[in-house]
HTML snippet that shows the backbone in 3Dmol.js (N, CA, C, O; Angstrom):
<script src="https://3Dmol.org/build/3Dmol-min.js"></script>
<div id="view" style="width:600px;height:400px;position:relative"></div>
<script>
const pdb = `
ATOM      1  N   UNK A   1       0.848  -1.162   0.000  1.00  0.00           N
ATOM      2  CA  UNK A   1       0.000   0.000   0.000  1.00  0.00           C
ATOM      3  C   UNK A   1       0.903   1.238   0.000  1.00  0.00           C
ATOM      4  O   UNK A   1       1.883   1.512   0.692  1.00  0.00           O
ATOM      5  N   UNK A   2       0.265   1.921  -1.007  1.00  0.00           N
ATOM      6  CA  UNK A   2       1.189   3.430  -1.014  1.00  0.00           C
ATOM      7  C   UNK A   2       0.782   4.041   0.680  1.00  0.00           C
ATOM      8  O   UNK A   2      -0.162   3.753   1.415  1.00  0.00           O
ATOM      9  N   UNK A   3       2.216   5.201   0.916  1.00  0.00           N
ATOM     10  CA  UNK A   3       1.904   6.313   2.189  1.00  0.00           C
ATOM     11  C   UNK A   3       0.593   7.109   2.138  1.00  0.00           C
ATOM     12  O   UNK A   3      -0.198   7.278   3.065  1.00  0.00           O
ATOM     13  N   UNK A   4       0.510   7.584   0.825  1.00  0.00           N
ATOM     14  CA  UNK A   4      -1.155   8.519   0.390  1.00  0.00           C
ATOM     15  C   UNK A   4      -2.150   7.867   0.884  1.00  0.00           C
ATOM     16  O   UNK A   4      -3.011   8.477   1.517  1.00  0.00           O
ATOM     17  N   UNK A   5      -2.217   6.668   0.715  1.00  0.00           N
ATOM     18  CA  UNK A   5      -3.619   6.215   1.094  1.00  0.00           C
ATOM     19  C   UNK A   5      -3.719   5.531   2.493  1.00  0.00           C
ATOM     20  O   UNK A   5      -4.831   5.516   3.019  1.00  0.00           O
ATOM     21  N   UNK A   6      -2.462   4.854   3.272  1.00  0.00           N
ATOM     22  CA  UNK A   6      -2.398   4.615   4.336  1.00  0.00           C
ATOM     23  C   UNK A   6      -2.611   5.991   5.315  1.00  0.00           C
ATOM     24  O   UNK A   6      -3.411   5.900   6.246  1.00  0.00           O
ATOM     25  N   UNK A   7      -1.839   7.343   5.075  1.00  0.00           N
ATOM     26  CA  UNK A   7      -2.071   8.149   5.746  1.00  0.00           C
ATOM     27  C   UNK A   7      -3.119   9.347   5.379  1.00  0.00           C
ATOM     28  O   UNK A   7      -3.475  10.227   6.162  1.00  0.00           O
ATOM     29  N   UNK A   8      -3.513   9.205   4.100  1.00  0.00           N
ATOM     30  CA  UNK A   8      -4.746  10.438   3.529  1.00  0.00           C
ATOM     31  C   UNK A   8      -4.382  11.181   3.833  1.00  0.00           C
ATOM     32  O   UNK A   8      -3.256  11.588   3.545  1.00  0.00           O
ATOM     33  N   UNK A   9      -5.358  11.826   4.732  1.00  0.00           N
ATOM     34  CA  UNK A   9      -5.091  13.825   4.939  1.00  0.00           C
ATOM     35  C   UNK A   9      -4.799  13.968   5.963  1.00  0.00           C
ATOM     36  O   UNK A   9      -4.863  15.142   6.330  1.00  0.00           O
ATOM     37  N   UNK A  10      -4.364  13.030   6.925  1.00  0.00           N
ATOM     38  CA  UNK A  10      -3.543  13.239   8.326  1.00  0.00           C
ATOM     39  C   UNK A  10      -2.493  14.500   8.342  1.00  0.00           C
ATOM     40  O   UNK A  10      -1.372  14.285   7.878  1.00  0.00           O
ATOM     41  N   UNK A  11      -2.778  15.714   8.817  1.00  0.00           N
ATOM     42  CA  UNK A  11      -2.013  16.677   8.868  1.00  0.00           C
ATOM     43  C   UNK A  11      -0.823  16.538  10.194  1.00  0.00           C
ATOM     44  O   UNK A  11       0.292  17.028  10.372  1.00  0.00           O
ATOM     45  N   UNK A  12      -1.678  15.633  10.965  1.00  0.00           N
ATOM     46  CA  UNK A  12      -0.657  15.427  12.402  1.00  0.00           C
ATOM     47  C   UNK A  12       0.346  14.466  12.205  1.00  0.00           C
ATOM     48  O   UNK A  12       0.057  13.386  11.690  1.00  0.00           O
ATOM     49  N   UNK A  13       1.652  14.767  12.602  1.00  0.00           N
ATOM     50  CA  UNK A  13       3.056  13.238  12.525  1.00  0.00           C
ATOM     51  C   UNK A  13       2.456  11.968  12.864  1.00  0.00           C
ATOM     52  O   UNK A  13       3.118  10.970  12.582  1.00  0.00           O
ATOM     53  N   UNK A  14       1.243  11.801  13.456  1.00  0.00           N
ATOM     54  CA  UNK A  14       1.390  10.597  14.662  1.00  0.00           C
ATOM     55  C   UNK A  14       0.944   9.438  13.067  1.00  0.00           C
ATOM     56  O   UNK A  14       1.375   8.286  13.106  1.00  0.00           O
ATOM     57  N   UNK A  15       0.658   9.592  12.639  1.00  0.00           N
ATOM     58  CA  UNK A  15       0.560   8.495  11.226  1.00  0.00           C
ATOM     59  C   UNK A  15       2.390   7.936  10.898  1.00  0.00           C
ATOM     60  O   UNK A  15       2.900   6.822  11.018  1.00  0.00           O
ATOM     61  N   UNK A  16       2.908   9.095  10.514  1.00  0.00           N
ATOM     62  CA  UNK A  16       4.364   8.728  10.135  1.00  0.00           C
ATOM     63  C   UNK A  16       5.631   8.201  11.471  1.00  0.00           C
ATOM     64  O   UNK A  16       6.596   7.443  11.374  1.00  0.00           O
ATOM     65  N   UNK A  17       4.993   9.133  12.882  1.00  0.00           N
ATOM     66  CA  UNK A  17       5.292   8.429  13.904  1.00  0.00           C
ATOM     67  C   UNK A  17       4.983   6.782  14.079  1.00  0.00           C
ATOM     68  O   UNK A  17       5.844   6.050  14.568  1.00  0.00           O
ATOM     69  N   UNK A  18       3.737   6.289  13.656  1.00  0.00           N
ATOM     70  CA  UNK A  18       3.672   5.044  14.042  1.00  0.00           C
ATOM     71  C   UNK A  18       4.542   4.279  12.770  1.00  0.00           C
ATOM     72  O   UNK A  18       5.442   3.471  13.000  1.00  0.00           O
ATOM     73  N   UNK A  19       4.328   4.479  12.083  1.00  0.00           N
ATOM     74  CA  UNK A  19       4.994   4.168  10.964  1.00  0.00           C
ATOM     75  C   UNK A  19       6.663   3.663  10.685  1.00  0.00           C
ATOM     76  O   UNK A  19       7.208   2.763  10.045  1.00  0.00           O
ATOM     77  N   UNK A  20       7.135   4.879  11.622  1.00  0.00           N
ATOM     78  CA  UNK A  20       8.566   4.561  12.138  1.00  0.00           C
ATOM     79  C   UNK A  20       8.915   3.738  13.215  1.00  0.00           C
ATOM     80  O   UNK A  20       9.968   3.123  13.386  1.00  0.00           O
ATOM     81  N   UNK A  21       7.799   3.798  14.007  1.00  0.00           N
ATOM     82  CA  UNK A  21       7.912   2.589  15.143  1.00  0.00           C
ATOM     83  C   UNK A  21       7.622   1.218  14.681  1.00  0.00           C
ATOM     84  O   UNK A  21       8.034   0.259  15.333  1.00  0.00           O
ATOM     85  N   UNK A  22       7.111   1.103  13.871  1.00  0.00           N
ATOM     86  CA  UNK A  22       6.433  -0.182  13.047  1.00  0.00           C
ATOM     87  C   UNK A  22       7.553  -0.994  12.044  1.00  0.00           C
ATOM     88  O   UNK A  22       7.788  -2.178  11.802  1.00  0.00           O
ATOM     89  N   UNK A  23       8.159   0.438  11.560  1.00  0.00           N
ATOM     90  CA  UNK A  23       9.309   0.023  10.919  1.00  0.00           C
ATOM     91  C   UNK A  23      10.319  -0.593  11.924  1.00  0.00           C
ATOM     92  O   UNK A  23      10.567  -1.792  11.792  1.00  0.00           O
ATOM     93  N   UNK A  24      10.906   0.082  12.882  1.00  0.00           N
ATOM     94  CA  UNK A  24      12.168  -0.278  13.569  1.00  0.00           C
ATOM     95  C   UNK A  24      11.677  -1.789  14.435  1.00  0.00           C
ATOM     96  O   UNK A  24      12.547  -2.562  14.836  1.00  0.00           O
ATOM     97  N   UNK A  25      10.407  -2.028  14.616  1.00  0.00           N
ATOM     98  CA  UNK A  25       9.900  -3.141  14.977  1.00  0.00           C
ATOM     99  C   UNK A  25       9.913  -4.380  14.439  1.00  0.00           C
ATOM    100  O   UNK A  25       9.707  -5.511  14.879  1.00  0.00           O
ATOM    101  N   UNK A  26      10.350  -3.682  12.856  1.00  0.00           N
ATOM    102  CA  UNK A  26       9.813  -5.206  11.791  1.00  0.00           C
ATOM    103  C   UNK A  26       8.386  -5.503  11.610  1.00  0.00           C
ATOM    104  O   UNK A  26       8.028  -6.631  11.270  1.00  0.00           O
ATOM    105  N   UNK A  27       7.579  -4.578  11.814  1.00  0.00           N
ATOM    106  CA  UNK A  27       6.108  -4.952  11.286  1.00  0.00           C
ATOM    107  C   UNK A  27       6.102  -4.299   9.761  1.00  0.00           C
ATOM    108  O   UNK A  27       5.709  -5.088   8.902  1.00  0.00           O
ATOM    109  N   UNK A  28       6.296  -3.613   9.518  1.00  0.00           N
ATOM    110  CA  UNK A  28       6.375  -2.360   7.818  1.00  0.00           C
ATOM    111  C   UNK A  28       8.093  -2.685   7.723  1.00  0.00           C
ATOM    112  O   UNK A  28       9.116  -2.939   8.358  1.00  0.00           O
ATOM    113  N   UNK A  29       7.361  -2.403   6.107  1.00  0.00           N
ATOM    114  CA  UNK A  29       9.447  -1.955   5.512  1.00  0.00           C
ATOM    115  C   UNK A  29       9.106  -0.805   4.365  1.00  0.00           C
ATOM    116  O   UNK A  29       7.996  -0.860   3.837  1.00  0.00           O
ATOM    117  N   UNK A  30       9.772  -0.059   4.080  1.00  0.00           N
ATOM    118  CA  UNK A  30       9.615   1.010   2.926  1.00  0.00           C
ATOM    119  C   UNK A  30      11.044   1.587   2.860  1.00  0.00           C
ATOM    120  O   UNK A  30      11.923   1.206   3.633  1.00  0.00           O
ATOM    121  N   UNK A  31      11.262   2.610   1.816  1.00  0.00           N
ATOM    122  CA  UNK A  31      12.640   3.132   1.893  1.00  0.00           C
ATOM    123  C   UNK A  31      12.251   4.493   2.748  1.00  0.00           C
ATOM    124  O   UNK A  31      11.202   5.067   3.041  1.00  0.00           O
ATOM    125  N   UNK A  32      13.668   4.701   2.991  1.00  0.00           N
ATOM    126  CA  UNK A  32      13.930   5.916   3.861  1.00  0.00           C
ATOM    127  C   UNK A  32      13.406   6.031   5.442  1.00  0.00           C
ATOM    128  O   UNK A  32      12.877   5.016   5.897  1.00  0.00           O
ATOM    129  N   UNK A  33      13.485   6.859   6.057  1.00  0.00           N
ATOM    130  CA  UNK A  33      13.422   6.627   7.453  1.00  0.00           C
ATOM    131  C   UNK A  33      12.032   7.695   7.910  1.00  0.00           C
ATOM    132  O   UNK A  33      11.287   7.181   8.744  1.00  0.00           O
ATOM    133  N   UNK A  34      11.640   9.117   7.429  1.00  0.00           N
ATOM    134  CA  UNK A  34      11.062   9.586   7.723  1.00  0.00           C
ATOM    135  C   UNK A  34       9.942   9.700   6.247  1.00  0.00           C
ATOM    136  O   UNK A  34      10.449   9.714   5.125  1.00  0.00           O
ATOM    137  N   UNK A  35       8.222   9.786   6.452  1.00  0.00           N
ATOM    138  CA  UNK A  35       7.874   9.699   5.292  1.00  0.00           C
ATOM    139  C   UNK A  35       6.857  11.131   5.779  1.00  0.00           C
ATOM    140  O   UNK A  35       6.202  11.416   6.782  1.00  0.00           O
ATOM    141  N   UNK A  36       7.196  11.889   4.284  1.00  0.00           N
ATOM    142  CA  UNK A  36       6.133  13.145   4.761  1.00  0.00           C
ATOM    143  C   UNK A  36       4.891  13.173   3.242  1.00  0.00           C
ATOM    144  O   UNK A  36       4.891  12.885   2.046  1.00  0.00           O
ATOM    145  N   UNK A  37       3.998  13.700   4.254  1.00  0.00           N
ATOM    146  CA  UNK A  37       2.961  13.926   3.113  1.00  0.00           C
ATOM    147  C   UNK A  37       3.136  14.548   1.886  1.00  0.00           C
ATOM    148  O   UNK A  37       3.811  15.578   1.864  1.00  0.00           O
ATOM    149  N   UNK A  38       2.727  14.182   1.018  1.00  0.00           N
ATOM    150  CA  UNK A  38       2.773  14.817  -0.465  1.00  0.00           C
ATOM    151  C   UNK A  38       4.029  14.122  -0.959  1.00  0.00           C
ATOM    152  O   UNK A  38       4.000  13.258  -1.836  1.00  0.00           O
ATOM    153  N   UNK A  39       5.352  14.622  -0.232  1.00  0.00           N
ATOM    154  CA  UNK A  39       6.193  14.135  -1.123  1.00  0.00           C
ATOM    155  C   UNK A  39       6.638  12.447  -1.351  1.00  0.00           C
ATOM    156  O   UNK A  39       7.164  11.932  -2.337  1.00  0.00           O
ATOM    157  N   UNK A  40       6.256  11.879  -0.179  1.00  0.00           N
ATOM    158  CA  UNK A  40       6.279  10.126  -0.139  1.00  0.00           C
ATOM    159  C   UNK A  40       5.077   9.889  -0.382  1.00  0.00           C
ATOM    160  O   UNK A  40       4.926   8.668  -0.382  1.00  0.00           O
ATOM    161  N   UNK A  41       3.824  10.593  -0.661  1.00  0.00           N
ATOM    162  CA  UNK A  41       2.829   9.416  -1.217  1.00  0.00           C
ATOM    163  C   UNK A  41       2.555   8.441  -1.819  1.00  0.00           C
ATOM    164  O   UNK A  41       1.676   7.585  -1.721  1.00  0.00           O
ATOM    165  N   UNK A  42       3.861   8.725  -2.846  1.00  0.00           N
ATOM    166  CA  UNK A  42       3.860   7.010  -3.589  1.00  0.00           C
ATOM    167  C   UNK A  42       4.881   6.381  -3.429  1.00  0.00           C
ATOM    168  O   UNK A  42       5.408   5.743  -4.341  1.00  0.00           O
ATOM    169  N   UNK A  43       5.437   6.467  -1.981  1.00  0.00           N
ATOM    170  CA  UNK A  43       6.450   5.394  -1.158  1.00  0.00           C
ATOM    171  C   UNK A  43       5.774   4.176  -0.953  1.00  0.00           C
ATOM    172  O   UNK A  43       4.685   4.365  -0.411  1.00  0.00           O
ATOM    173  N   UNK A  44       6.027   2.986  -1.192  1.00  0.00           N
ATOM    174  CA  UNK A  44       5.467   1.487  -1.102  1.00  0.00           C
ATOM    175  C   UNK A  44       5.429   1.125   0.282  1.00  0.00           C
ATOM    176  O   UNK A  44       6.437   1.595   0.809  1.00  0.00           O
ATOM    177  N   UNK A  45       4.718   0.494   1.127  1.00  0.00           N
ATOM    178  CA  UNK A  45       4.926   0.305   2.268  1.00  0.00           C
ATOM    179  C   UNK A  45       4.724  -1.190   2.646  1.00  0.00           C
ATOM    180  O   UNK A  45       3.542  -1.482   2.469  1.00  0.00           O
ATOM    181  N   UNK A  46       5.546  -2.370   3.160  1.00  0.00           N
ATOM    182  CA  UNK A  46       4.940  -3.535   3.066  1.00  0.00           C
ATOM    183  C   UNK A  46       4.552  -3.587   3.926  1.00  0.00           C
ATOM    184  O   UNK A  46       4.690  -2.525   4.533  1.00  0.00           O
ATOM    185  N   UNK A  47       3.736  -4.771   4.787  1.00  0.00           N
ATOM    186  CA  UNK A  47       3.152  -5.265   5.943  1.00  0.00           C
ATOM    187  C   UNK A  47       4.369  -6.643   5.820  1.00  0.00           C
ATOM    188  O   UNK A  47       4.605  -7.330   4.827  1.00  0.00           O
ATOM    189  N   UNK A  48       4.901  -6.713   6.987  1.00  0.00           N
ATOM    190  CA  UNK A  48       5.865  -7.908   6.814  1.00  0.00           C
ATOM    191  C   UNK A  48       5.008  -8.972   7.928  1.00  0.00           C
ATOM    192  O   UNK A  48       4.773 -10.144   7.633  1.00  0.00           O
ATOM    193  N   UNK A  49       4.631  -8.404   9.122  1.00  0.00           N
ATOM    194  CA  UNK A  49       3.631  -9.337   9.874  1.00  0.00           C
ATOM    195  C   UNK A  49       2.421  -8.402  10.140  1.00  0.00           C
ATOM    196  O   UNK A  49       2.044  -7.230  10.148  1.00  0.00           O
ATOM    197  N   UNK A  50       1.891 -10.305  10.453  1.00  0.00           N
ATOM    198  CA  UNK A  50       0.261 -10.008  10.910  1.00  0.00           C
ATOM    199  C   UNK A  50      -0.374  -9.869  12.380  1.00  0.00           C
ATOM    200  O   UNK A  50      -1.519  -9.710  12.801  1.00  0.00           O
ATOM    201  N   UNK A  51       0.621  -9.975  12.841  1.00  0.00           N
ATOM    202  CA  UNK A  51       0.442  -9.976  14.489  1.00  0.00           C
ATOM    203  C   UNK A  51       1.700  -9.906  15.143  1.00  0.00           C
ATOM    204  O   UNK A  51       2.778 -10.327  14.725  1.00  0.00           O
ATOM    205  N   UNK A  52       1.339  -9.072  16.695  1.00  0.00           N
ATOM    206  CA  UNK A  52       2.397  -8.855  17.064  1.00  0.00           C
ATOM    207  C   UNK A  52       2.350  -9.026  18.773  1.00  0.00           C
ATOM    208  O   UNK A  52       1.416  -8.520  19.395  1.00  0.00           O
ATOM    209  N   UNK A  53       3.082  -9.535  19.246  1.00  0.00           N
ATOM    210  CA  UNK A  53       2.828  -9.494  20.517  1.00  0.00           C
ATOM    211  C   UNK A  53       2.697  -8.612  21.740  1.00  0.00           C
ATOM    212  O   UNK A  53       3.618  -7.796  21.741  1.00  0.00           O
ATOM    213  N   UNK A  54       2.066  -8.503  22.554  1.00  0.00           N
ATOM    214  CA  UNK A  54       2.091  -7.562  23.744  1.00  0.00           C
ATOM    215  C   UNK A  54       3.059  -6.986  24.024  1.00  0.00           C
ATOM    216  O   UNK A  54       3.946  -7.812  23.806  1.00  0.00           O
ATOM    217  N   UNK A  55       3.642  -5.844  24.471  1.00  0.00           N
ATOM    218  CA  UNK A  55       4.794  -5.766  25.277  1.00  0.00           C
ATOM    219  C   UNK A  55       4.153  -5.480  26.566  1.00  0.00           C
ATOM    220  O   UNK A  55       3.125  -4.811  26.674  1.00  0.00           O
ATOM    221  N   UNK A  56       4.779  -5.994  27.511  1.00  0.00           N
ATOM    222  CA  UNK A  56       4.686  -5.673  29.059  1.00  0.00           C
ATOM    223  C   UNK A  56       4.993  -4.593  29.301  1.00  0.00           C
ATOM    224  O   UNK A  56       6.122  -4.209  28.996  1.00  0.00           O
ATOM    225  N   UNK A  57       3.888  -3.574  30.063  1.00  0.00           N
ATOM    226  CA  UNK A  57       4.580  -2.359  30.819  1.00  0.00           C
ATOM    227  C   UNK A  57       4.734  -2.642  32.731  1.00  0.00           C
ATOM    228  O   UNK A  57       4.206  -3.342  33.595  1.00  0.00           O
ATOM    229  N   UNK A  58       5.870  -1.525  32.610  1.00  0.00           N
ATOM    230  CA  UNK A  58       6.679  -1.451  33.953  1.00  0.00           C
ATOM    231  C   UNK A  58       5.853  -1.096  34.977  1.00  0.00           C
ATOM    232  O   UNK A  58       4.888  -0.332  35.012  1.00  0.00           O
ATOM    233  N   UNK A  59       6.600  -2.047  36.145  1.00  0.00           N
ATOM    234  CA  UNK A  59       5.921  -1.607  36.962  1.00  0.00           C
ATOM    235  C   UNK A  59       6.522  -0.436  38.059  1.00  0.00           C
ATOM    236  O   UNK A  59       7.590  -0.323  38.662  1.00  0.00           O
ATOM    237  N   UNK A  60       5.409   0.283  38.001  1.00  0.00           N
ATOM    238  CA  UNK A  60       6.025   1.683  38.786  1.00  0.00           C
ATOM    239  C   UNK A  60       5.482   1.871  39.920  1.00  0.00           C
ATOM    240  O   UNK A  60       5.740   2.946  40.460  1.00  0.00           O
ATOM    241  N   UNK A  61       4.527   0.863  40.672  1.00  0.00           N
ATOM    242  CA  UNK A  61       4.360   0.959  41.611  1.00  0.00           C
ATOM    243  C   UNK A  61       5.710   0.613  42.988  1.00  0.00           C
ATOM    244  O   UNK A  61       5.382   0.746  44.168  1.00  0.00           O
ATOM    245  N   UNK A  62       6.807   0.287  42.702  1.00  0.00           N
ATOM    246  CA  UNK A  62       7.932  -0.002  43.550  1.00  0.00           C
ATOM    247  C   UNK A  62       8.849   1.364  43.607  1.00  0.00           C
ATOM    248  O   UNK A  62       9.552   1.721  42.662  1.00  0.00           O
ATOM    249  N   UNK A  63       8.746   2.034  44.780  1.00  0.00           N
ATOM    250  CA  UNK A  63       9.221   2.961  45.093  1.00  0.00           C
ATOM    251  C   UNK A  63      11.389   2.569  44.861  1.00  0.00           C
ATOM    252  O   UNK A  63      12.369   3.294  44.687  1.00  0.00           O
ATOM    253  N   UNK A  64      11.289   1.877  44.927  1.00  0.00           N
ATOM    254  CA  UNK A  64      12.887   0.953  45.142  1.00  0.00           C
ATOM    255  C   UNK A  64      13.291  -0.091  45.779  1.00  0.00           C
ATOM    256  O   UNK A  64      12.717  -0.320  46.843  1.00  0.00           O
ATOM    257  N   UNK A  65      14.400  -1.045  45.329  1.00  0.00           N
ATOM    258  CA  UNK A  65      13.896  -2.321  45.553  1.00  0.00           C
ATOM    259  C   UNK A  65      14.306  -2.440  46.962  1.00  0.00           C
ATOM    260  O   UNK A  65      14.116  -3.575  47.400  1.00  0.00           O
ATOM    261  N   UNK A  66      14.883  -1.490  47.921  1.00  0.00           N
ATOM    262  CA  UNK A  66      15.149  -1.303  49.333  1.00  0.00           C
ATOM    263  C   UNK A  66      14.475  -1.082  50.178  1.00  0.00           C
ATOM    264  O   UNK A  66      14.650  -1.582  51.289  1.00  0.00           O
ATOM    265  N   UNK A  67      13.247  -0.050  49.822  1.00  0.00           N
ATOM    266  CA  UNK A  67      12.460   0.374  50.332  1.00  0.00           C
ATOM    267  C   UNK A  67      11.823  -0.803  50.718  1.00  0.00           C
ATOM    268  O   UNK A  67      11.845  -1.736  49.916  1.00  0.00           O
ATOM    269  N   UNK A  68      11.219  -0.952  51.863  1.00  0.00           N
ATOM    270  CA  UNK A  68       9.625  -1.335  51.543  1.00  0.00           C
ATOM    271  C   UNK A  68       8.509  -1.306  52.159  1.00  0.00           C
ATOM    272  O   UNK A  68       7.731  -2.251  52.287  1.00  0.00           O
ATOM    273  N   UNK A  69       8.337   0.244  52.737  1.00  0.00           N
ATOM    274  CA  UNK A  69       7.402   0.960  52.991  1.00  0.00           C
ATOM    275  C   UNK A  69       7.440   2.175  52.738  1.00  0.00           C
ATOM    276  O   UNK A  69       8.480   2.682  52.317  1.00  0.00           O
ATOM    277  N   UNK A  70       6.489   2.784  52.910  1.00  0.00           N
ATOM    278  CA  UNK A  70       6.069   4.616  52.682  1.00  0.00           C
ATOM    279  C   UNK A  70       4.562   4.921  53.436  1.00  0.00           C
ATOM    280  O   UNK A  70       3.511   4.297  53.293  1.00  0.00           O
ATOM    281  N   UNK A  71       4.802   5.922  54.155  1.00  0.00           N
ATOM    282  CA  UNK A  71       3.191   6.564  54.603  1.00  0.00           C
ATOM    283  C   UNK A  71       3.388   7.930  53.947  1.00  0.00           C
ATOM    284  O   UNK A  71       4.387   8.588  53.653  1.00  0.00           O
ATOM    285  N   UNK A  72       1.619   8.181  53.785  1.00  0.00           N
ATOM    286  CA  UNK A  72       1.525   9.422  52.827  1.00  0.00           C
ATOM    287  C   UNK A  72       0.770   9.971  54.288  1.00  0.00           C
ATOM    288  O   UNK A  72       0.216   9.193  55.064  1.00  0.00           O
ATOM    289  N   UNK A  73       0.871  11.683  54.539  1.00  0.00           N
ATOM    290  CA  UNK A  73       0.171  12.445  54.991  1.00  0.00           C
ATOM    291  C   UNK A  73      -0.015  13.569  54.738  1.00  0.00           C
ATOM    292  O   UNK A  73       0.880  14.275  54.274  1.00  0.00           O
ATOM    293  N   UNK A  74      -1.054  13.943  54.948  1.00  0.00           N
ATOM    294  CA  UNK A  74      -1.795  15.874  54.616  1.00  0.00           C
ATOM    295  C   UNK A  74      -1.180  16.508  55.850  1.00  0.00           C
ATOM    296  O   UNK A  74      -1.614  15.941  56.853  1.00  0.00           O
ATOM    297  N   UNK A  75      -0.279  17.535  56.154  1.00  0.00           N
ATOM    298  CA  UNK A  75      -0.266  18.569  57.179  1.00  0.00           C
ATOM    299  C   UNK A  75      -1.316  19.499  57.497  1.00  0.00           C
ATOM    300  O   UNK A  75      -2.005  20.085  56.662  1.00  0.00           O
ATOM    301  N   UNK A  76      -1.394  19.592  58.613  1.00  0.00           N
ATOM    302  CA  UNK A  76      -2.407  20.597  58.493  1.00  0.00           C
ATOM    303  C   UNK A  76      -1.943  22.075  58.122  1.00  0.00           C
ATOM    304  O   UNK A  76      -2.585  23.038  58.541  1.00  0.00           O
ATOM    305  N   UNK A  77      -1.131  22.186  57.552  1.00  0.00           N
ATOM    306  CA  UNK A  77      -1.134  23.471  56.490  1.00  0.00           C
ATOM    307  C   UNK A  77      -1.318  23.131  55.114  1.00  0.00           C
ATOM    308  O   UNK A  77      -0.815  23.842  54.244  1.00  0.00           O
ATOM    309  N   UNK A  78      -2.214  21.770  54.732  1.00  0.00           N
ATOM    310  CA  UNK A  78      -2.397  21.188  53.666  1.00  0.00           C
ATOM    311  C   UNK A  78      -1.469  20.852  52.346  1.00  0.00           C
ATOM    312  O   UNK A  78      -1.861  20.804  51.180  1.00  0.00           O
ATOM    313  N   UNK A  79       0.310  20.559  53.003  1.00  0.00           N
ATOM    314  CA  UNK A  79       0.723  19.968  52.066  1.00  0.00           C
ATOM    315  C   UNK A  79       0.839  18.418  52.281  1.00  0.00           C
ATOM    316  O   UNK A  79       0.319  17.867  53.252  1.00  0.00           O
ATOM    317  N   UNK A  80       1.405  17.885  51.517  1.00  0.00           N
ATOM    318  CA  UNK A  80       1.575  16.330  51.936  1.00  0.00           C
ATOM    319  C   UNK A  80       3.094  16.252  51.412  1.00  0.00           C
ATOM    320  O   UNK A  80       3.733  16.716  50.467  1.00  0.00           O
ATOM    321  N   UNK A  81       3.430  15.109  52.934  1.00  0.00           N
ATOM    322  CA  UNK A  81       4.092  14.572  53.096  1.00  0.00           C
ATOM    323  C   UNK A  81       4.258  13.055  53.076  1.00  0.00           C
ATOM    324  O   UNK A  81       3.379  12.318  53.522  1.00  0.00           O
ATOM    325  N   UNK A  82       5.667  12.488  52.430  1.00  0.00           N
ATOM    326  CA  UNK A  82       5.727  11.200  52.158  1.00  0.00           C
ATOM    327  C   UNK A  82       7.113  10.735  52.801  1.00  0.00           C
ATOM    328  O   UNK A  82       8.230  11.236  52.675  1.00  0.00           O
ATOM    329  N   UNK A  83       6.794   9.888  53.355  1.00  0.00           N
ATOM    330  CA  UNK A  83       8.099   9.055  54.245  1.00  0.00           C
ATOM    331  C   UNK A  83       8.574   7.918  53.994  1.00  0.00           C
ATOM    332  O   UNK A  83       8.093   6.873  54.430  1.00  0.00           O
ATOM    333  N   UNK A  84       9.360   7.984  53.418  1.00  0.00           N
ATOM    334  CA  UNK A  84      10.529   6.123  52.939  1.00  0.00           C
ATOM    335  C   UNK A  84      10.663   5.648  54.124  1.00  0.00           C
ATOM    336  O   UNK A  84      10.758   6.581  54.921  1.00  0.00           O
ATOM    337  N   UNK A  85      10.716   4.653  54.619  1.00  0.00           N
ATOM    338  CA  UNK A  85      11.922   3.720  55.207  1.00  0.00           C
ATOM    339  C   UNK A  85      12.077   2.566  54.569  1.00  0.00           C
ATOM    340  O   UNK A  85      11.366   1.625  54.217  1.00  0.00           O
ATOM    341  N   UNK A  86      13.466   2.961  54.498  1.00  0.00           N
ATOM    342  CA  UNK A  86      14.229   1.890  53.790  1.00  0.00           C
ATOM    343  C   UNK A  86      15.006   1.190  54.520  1.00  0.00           C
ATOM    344  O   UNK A  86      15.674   0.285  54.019  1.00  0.00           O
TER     345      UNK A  86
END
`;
const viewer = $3Dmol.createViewer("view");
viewer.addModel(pdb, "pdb");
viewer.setStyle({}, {cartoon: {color: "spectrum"}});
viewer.zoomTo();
viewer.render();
</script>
């Protein structure tokens, strides 16, 4: 599939953004690295796969792997305070 018709009238990057992520992934192949409207519209774009697996996101609930507690409190001059012990 040509870029023109995969991306139409998308005025925003996030078409050619995914595009580049897709590429460096191995899902798409095409030439060149960045594709802009008008002038790559008739850049070829393959689909190399049909599926792709999950990636796992991080977990950010672990303050550090030392820690392993924290209390949260409101002052009564209404800021909050947070306490490690590690």
């Amino acid at each position: 599939m040509r870029y023109g018709l995969v991306c139409g009238n998308s005025t925003l990057y996030s078409c050619a953004g995914t595009l580049m992520t897709a590429k460096k992934r191995g899902v798409v192949a095409y030439d060149g690295q960045l594709l802009l409207q008008g002038v790559h519209n008739n850049v070829e774009i393959c689909l190399l796969k049909t599926e792709i697996p999950d990636t796992a996101l991080p977990d950010h609930t672990k303050v550090s792997q030392s820690c392993t507690c924290f209390t949260c409190a409101i002052e009564p001059d209404m800021h909050l305070t947070v306490r490690i012990a590690c």
